[in-house]
VOZA-731210 format. One record per residue (C-alpha): residue in one letter; x, y, z. Coordinates in steps of 0.001 Angstrom, whole numbers, plus 500000, padded with zeros to 6 digits. Layout:
BEGIN
AXYZ...
! end
This chain:
BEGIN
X505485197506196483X504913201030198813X505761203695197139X508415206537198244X507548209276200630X507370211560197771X505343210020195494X502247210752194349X498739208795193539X496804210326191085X493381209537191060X490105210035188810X486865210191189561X484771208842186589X481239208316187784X479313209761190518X475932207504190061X474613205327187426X473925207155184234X476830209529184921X477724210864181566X479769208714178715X482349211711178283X483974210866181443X485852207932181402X487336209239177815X487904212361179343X490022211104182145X491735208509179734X492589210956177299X493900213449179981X496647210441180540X497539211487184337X495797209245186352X497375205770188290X493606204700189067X490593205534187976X487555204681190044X483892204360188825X480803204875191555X477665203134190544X475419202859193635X472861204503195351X469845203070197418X467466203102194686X469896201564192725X470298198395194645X466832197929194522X466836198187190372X469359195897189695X467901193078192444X464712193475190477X466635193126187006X468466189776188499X465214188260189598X463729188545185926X467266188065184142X469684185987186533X472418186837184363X471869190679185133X471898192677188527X475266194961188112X475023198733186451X475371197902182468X476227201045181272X479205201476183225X480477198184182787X479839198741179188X481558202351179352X484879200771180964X484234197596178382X484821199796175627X487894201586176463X489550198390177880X492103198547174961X493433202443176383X493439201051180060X495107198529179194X497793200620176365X498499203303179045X498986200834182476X496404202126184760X493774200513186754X490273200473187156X488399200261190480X484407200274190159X481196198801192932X478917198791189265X479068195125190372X475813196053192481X474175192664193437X475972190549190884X479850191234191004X480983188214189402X478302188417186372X479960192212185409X483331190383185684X482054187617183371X480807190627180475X484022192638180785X486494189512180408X484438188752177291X484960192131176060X488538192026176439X488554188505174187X486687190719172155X489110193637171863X492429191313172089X493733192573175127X494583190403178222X493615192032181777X493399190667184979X489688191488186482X488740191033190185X485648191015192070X484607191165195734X481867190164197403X480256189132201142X478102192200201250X474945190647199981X472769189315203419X469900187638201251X470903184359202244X471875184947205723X468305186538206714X467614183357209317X470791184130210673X470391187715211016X467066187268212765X468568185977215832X470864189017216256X467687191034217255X468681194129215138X466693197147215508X466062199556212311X468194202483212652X465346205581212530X462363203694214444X463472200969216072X461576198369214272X462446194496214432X464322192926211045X462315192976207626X461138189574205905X461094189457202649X463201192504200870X464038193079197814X467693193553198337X470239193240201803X473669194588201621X476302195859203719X478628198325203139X482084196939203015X485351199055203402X488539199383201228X490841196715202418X489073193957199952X489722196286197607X493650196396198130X494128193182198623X492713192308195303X495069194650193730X497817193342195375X497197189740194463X497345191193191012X493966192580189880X494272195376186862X490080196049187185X488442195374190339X484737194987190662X482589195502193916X479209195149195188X477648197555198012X480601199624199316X480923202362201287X481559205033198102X485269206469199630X486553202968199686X487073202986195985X489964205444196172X491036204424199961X491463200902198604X494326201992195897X496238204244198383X496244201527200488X497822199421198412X500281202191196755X501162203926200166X500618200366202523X498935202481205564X498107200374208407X495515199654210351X496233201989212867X497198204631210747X493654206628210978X494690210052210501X495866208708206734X492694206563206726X490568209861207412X492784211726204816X492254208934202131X488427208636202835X488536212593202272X489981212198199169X487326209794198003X484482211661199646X485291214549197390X485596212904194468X482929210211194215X480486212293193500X482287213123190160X481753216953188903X479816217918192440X483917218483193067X484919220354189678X481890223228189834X478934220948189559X475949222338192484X478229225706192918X476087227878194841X478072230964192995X476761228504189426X477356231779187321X481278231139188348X481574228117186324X482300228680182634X480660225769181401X478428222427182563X478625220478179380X482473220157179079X482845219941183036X485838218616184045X485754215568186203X487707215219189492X491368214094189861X493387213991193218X497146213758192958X497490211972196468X500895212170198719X501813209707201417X501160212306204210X497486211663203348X497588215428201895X496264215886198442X495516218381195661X492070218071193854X492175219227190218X490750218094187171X491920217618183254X493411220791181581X490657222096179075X488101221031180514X484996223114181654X484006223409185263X485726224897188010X488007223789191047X488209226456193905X487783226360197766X484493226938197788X483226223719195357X485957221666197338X484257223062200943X480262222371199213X481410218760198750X483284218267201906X479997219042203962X478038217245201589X475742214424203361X478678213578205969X476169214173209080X478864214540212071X481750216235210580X483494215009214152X482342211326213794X481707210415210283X481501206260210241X483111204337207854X484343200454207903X487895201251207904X487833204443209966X485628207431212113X486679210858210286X486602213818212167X487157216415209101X486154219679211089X489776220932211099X490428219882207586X491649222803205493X491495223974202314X493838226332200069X493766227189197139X497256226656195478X497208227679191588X493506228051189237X492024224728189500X493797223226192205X493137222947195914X495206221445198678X493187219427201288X494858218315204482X494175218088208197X491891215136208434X491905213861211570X490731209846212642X490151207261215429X489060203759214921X486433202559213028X482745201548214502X482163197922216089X479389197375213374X478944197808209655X475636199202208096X473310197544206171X470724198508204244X467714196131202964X464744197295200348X461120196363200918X458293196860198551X455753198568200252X452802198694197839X452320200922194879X453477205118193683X452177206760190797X453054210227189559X450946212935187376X452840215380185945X450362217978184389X450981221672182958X448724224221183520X448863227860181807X446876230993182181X445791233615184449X445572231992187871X447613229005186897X448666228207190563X444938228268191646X443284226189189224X446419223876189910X445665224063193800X441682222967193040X442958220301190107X445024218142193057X441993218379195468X439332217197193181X441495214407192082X442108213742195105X438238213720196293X437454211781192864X440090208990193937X438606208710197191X435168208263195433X436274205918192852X438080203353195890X435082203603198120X433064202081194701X435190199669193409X435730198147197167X439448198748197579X440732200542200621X442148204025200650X444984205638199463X447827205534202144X449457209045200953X448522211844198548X451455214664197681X450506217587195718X453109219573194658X452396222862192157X455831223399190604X456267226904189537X454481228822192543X457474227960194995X454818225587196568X457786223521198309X459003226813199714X455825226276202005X454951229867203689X458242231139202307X456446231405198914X457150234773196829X455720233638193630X451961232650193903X450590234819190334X453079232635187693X450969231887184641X452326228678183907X452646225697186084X453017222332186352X451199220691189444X452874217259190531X450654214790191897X451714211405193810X449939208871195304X450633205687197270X448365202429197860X448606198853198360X447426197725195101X448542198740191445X445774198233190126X443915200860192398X445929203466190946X445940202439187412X441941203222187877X442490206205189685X445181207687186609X442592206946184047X440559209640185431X442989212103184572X441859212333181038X438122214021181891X439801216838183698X441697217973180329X438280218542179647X437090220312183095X440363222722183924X441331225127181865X444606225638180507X445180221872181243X447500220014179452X449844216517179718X452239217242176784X451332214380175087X453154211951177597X450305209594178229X449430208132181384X451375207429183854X452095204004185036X452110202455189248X455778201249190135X456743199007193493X457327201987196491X460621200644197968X461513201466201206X464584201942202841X465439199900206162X468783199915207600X470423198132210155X473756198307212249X475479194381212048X478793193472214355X481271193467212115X482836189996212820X479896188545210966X481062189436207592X483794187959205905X484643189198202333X485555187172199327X487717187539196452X488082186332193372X490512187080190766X490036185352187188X487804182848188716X489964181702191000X489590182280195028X492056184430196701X492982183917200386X491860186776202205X491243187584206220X489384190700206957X491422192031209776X490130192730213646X490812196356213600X491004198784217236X488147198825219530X486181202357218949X487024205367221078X484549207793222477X484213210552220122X486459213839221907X484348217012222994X483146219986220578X485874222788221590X483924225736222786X483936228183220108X481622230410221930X479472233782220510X481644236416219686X479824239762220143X478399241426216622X478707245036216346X474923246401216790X475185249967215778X472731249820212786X471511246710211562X470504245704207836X468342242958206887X470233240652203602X469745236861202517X471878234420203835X473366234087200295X475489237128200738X477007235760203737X477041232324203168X477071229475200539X475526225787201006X475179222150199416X472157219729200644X471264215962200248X470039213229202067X471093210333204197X467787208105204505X464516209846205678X466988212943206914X468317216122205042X472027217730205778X472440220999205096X475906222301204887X476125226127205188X479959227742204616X480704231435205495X482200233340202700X484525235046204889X485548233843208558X484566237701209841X480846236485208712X481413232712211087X480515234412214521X476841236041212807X476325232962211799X476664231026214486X474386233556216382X471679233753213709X471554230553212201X470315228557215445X468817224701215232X465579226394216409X465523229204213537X466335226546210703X463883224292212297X461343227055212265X462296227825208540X461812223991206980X458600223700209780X456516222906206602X458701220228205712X461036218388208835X459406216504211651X462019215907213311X464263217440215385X467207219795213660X471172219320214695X473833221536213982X477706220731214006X480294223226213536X483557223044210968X485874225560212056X488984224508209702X486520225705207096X484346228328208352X481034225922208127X478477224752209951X476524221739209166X472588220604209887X470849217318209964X467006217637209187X465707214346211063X462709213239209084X462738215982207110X462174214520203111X458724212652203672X460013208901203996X463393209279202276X464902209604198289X463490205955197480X460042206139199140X458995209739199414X456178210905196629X457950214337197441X459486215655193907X462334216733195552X462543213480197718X466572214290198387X466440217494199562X468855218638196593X467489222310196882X467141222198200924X469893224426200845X468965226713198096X466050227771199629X467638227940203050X470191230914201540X466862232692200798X466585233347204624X466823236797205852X469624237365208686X470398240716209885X474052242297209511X475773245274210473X475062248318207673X478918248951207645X479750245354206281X478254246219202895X481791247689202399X482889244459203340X485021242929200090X483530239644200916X480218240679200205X478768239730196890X476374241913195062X473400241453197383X470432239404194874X467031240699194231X464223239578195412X463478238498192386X466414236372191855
! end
């Protein structure tokens, strides 16, 4: 049945990734405020553990903890009459569905578990292959073989498995939002049309599917937030409008403000003005943010046109063999004897191949953690007596690098200061890579099936797409020159990074909207392209966010390959943005009066 006008959907965000922790779920549960509470298990990496686990264990290939973790509190889901929406189905939905109905046998409880499926393209690859699809960064024709093929579906599977009846609901590869779009649009019964709600609803999810990355988790200002170990996970009490306040459980650590809420919003989404999802294109650069009481912000304005023609996949291919050395080193010129340790391994692999008659290595990364070495010629710290050097290396045969690793031993006895903590060697895994594709959409057809039995269900032909409307013309607004102070971007500006594939988004939010226009001035494609030079390839994009004084920047080929295939140590650009707020910009002397203006950092900091 729709609910009122003036009701209210509260949701809870319990899990932002596999291995999310085991207090949230209880913490959510025990905060007894929430109408759904939805569980994200799935990232790319992910999809390509659990098709590995199903291959050696057909009875496997969904996330086990977090069926496990809603398993055991099935007996409070069920005692306080909420539901559960969760994609830890990851290649095997109806196997998770299987374990949890035998828990609830188990426990003595009777709930009604769904699960939907018609993402996985495994068996449709011949069929595919006539579609000529091109790869969505190079070009390239369609893989053979992968490891894993799945398309993200959108929330309407979702709310029509509610409405047929489902208490739990159990997904494979979805886009992430669609686990809270699919209960409000079974609570609130939007239509398809209805794409300013859509947008809204998506918001909502975006912000909270990511679990404490909403409630002070990544916080720029970090010393703001109390407390990390009792943080607070996300809620969203969610109005028919589409408007919504995000808040989490009373007593809880963490910390809910504009600024978290703004850090999330930009996280990842690429085009603010043309975000893609199944179900809708969001254009959130006029959303806005206020804060309404401690720990609660209101989010509205989200604005939305119909949804793309196509739907993206994303397949995994192993492409050979990684294997990473993690070794300390201590002592007066740490960060130099580091520097020498990864090129004479290096030179001693390259010796040992050219022996034993294998070819050479594809890629070499050497990485020495501790002298800002990823900071490139941004560097400040280069003297730090202790170290650890990182190195990674990629080739087409495991056992190449198992004989390449066993060398490490003899240089524990050549560099001094050298130590591997006892850890051993390490071992060669499969490199996956990441290949994604755009499909028409009226090739997928979604399934459901509640308590084993098949539910009739039609995904609907939604609008054709629109062209995406013109960037208003904010212009440069002129900066007072009189005398001119060089700062960090920090004390102007705060910023969230990640990844989306082999690119890195930067989102970069100005503390105060008098700071937006020096921004915009300074913080050109071509200066952050000149700052990351050492790291990006490609070519740098920036999108603005007025509604929330931001601006936003896409990296292309900017993390070495991408967060599953890059021997990078920080292969998702997680501190991208960090080191960004350690460029200098230049600002008028009298704004250090300016009541927006933190404490300016040391150096040193």
């Amino acid at each position: 049945m729709r609910r009122s006008e003036n009701s209210v959907v509260v949701l809870g965000g319990a899990a932002g990734a596999w291995g999310d922790s085991s207090f949230a779920l209880p913490q959510l549960l025990d905060s007894e405020r929430c109408d759904y509470i939805f569980l994200d298990a799935l990232a790319e990496i992910t999809m390509a553990i659990l098709a590995r686990a199903r291959q050696k264990d057909p009875a496997l290939g969904y996330a086990t903890d977090i069926i496990s973790m809603i398993g055991r509190e099935l007996p409070r889901i069920v005692q306080q009459g909420l539901r559960i929406v969760t994609n830890a189905g990851g290649v095997h939905p109806r196997a998770a569905a299987d374990v949890l109905r035998g828990m609830a046998t188990e426990a003595g409880v009777e709930i009604r578990i769904a699960c939907v499926e018609g993402d996985d393209l495994m068996d449709r690859l011949d069929e595919l292959s006539d579609l000529d699809l091109a790869e969505m960064s190079d070009g390239e024709p369609l893989v053979t073989g992968p490891l894993s093929f799945n398309a993200y579906l959108g929330a309407r599977p979702i709310a029509a498995a509610l409405g047929a009846g489902a208490d739990l609901v159990i997904t494979g590869r979805c886009v992430d939002s669609a686990l809270a779009l699919g209960p409000l649009l079974h609570e609130f019964g939007w239509g398809l049309e209805d794409f300013d709600l859509l947008s809204q609803g998506s918001l909502a999810g975006h912000l909270l599917e990511c679990g404490p990355q909403a409630t002070g988790g990544l916080l720029t200002d970090w010393r703001d937030v109390a407390s990390w170990h009792d943080i607070g996970y996300p809620i969203a009490e969610c109005r028919a409008d589409g408007s919504f306040v995000l808040t989490k459980a009373e007593g809880t650590g963490g910390l809910v403000d504009v600024r978290g809420a703004a850090e999330q919003l930009l996280y990842e989404i690429g085009d603010p003005g043309a975000y893609l999802l199944p179900d809708v294109t969001c254009d959130w650069r006029h959303v806005e943010l206020r804060q309404v009481e401690v720990d609660r912000v209101e989010v509205k304005g989200a604005i939305g046109r119909p949804p793309p023609a196509t739907l993206k996949a994303c397949a995994q291919v192993v492409d050979g063999f990684k294997v990473t050395a993690l070794l300390m080193i201590g002592g007066r010129e740490a960060a130099a004897k580091a520097a020498r340790l990864g090129s004479e391994l290096t030179t001693r692999a390259a010796r040992l191949l050219e022996r034993d008659g294998h070819p050479p290595l594809r890629n070499v990364d050497v990485e020495v953690l501790g002298a800002e070495s990823t900071y490139g010629p941004h560097a400040r710290t280069t003297h730090s007596r202790e170290v650890v050097i990182k190195i990674s290396m990629h080739h087409d045969e495991r056992r190449a690098l198992s004989a390449i690793v066993r060398e490490l031993g003899s240089f524990a006895m050549a560099v001094t200061g050298l130590s591997a903590g006892g850890r051993g060697l390490p071992k060669p895994t499969p490199l996956i890579q990441l290949r994604s594709y755009l499909i028409p959409r009226d090739r997928f057809a979604p399934t459901i099936h509640l308590d084993g039995a098949s539910i009739p269900y039609l995904e609907p032909s939604p609008a054709a797409p629109v062209a995406r409307p013109a960037d208003s013309k904010l212009g440069h607004e002129p900066i007072p020159v009189d005398e001119l102070i060089e700062v960090p971007l920090v004390a102007l500006a705060h910023a969230r990074s990640g990844d989306k594939g082999p690119d890195a988004n930067i989102g970069v939010r100005a503390r105060h909207r008098d700071f937006l226009p020096l921004l915009r001035n300074q913080l050109t494609t071509r200066v952050v392209a000149d700052w990351f030079a050492h790291r990006a390839r490609g070519r740098v994009e920036r999108y603005e966010l007025p509604g929330i004084d931001a601006l936003n920047f896409v990296l292309r080929d900017a993390l070495g390959g991408g967060g599953i295939s890059s021997l990078r140590f920080d292969a998702q650009g997680k501190a991208y943005a960090q080191q960004l707020l350690d460029m200098p910009v230049r600002i008028p002397r009298a704004w250090l009066a300016h009541a927006a203006l933190p404490a300016l950092p040391s150096r040193r900091s």
